[in-house]
N, C-alpha and C positions, 0 to 999 in steps of 0.2 A: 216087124220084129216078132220073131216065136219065142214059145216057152223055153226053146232050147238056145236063143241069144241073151240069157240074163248076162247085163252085167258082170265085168268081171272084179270088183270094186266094192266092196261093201262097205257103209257105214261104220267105224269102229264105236262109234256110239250112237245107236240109232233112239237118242232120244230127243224126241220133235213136238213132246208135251207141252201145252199155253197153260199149264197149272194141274200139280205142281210139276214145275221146268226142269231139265235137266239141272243135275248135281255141278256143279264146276270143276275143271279140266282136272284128273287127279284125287279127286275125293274117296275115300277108302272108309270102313266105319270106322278106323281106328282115329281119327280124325274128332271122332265122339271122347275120346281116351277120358278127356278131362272135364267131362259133363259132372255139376255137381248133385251126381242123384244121390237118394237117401236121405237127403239134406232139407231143409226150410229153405224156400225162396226167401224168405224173409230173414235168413242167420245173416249175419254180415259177407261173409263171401257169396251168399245167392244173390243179396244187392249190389254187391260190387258188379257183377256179371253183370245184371240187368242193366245198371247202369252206364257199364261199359258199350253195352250193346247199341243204349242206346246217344252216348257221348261221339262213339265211331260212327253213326250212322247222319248223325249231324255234320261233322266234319264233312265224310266223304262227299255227301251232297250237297252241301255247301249252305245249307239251313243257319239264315239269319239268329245272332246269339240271342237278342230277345224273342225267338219262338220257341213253345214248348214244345218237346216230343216226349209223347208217349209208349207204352205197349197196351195192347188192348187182344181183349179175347175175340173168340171167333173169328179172324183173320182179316181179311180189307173190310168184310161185310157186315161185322160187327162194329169196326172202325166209323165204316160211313152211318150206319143205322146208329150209333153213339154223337154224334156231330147231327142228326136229322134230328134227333130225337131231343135233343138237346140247346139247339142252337131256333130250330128253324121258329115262327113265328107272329113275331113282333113289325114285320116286315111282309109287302107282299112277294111270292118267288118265281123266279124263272128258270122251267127245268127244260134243261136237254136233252134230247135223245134223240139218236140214233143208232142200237142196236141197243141187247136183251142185256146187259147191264142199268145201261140209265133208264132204262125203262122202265125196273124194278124200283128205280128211286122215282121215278114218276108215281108209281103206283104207291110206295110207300106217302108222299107226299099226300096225294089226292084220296085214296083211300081208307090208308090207317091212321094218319094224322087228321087226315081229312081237314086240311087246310084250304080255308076258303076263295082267299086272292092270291089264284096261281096263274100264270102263262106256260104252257108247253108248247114250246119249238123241237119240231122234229125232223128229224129227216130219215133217207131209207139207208137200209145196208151199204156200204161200199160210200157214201156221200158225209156231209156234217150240214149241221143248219146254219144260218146267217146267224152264226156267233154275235153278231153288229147289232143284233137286237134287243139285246142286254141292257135292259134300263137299271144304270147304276145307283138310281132309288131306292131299288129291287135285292133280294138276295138272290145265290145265284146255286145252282148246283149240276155238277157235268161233272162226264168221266174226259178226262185228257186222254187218253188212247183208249179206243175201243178195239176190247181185247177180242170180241167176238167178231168183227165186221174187218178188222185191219186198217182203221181210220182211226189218224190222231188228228188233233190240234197243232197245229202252224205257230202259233206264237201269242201270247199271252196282250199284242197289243189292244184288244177290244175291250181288257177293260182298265177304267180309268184311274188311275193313283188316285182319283179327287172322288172315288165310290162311297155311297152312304154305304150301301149293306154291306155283306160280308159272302165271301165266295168260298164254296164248298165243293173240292176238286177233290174227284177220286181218279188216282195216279197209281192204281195197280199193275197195271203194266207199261207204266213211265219210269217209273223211280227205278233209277239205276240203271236208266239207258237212253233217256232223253235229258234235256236242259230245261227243268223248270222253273217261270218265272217266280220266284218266292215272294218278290213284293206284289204280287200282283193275286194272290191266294193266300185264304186267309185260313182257311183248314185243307188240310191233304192226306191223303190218305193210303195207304196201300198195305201188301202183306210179305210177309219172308219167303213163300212157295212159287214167287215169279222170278223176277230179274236174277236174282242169286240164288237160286233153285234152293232153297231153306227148304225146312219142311213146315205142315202147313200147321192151322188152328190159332196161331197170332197176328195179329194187326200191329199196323204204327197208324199215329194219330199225331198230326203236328198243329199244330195253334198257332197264328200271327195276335199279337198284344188286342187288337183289335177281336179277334174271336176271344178272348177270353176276356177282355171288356162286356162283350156279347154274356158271356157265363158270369157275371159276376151282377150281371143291370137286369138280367129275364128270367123270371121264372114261367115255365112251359105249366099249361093250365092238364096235360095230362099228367096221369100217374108213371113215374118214371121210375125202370126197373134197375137193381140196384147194380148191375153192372156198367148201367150209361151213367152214374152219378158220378158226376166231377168236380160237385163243389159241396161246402157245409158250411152255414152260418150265411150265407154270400159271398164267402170266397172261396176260390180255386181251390182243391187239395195240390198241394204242390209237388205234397211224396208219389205221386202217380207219375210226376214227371223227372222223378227219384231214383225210379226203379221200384218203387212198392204198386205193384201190382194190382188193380181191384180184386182179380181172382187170383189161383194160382195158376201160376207158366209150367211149361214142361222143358225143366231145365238141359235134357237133352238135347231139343227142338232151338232154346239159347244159344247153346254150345257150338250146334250147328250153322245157324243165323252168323254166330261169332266166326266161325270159320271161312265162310263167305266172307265175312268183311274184310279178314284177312289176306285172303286172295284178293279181292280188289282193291287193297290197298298197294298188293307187292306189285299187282301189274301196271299199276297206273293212277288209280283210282278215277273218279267218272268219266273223266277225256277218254280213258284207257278202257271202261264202258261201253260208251255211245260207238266209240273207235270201231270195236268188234261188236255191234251189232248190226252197224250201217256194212260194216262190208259183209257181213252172213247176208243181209238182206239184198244187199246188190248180185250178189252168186243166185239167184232167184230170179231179180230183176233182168240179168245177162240171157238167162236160163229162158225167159218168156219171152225175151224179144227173137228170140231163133227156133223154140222148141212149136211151134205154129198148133198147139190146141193149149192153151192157156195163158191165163193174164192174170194182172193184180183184178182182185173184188173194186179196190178204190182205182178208179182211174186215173184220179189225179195225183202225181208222181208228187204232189207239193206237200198232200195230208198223209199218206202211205205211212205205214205205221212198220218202224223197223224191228221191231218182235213180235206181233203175233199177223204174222202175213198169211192175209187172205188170198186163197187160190181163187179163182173162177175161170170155170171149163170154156172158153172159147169156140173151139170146133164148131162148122155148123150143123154138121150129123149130129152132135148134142144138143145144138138148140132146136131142132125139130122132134126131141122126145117131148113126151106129156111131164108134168112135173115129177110125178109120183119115179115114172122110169128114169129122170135125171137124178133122184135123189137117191136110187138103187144104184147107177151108176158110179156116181162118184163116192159113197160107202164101197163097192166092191174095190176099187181104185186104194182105196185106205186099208180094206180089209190084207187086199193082196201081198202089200209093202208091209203087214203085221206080222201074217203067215210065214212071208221071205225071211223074218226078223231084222228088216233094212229101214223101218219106219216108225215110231209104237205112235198112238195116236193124234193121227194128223188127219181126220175125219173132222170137215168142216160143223162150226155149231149149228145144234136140232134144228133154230130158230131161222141162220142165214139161208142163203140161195146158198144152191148145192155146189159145193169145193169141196179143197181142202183149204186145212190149216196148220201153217208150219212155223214153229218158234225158231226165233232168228236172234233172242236174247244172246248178250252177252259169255254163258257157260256152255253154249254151243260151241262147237270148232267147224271153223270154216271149211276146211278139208271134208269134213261131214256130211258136208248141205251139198259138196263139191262130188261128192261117192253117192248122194242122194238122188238128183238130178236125172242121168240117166236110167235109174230106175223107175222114176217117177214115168218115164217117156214108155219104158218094158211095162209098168202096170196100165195106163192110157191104152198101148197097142191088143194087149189082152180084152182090154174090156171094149174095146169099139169093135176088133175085126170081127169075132165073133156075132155079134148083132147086126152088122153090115153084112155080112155074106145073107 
């Protein structure tokens, strides 16, 4: 393939973003019209928003009535550093990791809390650890999709109904496009700038009666900052799960969030989700088993994660570079599909083995990832023949 065989096909929306994601199919700013700026979060119509926001978001997902949801500042990572900070303890913890997400909360665990009786199970890029090892004495803390590596979680069976501790899942890029087990998670976590391309700086924060049990029986012996504070006296603030806010929201960023839900209410709601993410993902899936220099990162078709799908270059003219020239490689491959305006960043993470990475979430259009494809094969051909001659 030469420069002069691009493609004759383009992306109509060439956004391939893992945060924040593409806008959903249709979004215009006028869509913001009814943002209540100028106004208090806190007048009565700024709560009703909030609230709303966060009443539909229960629904859709289908979040057990006795669990609370919140909104929380700083986005998923404020969420999980709010539940870490808060919860963890009283208990010894077992964390997970396998990419540069849960890693951080490894480090946050060991580190800054510097909690003394921890087990870390890990595993590498593209893999998961023997989830099975989960002593449910234990607390527990793991990201369900690893948004960096394209490895999810299977299915919520390892841990037990009959668990003493409490399980602390960050579902940043699950929520709203996989099936998660709710009784089986006892905090979860994510933000509005993934699944439903929201824009970013807010978190949700969900509670099972048993994590706020947790909030209500431990006090954590460090000093805690006053945007993780969830309770007074020894019990829960409730108006945070009200819609009152600990800080203030950017009622635009609401409004938008709001409009997302809307859309995936009209199309389906989460059936109608997971629906179009599995089949963006499978137009990939088709795509590697025929285009012969590339494959999923996860090998295993069972964990593959159906939104933030990890590329890895296959070929073995690439596996004979040195690292540094595979990690050149596959940025120029990203760069190319940027410059074409056919791609915007799909440049695997700093941290993984050198790919890409392309969101396959639900505000995608299939059609998109289907115009993407052969382009992906025109940026490949440029960047190998060259260095092969």
């Amino acid at each position: 393939m030469t420069e002069n065989s691009k493609p004759a096909v383009r992306p109509a929306r060439p956004f391939f973003s893992s945060g924040p994601c593409a806008k959903r199919p249709g979004w215009t700013p006028e869509a913001l019209n009814a943002a209540l700026v100028g106004r208090s979060h806190r007048s009565k119509p700024g709560k009703a928003k909030l609230k709303d926001a966060i009443d539909r978001t229960k629904k859709i997902l289908g979040i057990p009535a006795d669990y609370r949801v919140g909104i929380t500042p700083a986005s998923d990572t404020g969420a999980v550093e709010m539940a870490m900070w808060s919860l963890l303890g009283p208990r010894p913890v077992d964390l997970f990791a396998w990419e540069s997400f849960s890693e951080d909360w490894v480090t946050d665990a060991v580190k800054q809390l510097k909690l003394k009786d921890t087990r870390i199970l890990k595993a590498g890029y593209g893999e998961l650890p023997d989830m099975k090892q989960y002593n449910p004495a234990h607390d527990a803390v793991f990201v369900w999709n690893g948004t960096t590596s394209g490895v999810r979680i299977a299915s919520g069976d390892w841990i037990p109904a009959t668990r003493e501790g409490i399980t602390i899942c960050d579902a940043t890029s699950a929520a709203f496009a996989q099936d998660l087990p709710w009784d089986k998670l006892d905090v979860v976590t994510f933000s509005w700038q993934k699944a439903l391309g929201g824009e970013a700086a807010h978190g949700m924060l969900v509670l099972s009666p048993r994590a706020v049990a947790r909030l209500e029986s431990y006090t954590p012996p460090w000093p805690m900052p006053k945007i993780f504070r969830m309770t007074k006296g020894g019990k829960i603030v409730e108006g945070i799960f009200e819609g009152e806010t600990i800080n203030t929201p950017s009622m635009v960023a609401v409004e938008d969030y709001l409009d997302a839900l809307s859309w995936a209410e009209k199309i389906g709601g989460l059936k109608a989700l997971i629906g179009r993410a599995d089949a963006n993902t499978k137009v990939l899936a088709d795509w590697t088993a025929k285009c012969g220099w590339a494959g999923f990162l996860a090998k295993d078709a069972a964990i593959r994660s159906n939104t933030s799908v990890c590329i890895s270059i296959t070929d073995p003219w690439f596996a004979g570079l040195s690292d540094d020239a595979k990690a050149e490689a596959a940025k120029k491959i990203a760069s190319l599909l940027d410059k074409e305006g056919v791609a915007f960043d799909i440049a695997g993470y700093r941290a993984a083995p050198p790919g890409l990475r392309i969101w396959c979430g639900a505000t995608v259009e299939k059609a998109d990832l289907e115009a993407l494809t052969p382009w992906l094969d025109w940026a490949w051909s440029q960047v190998k023949q060259p260095a092969a001659v």
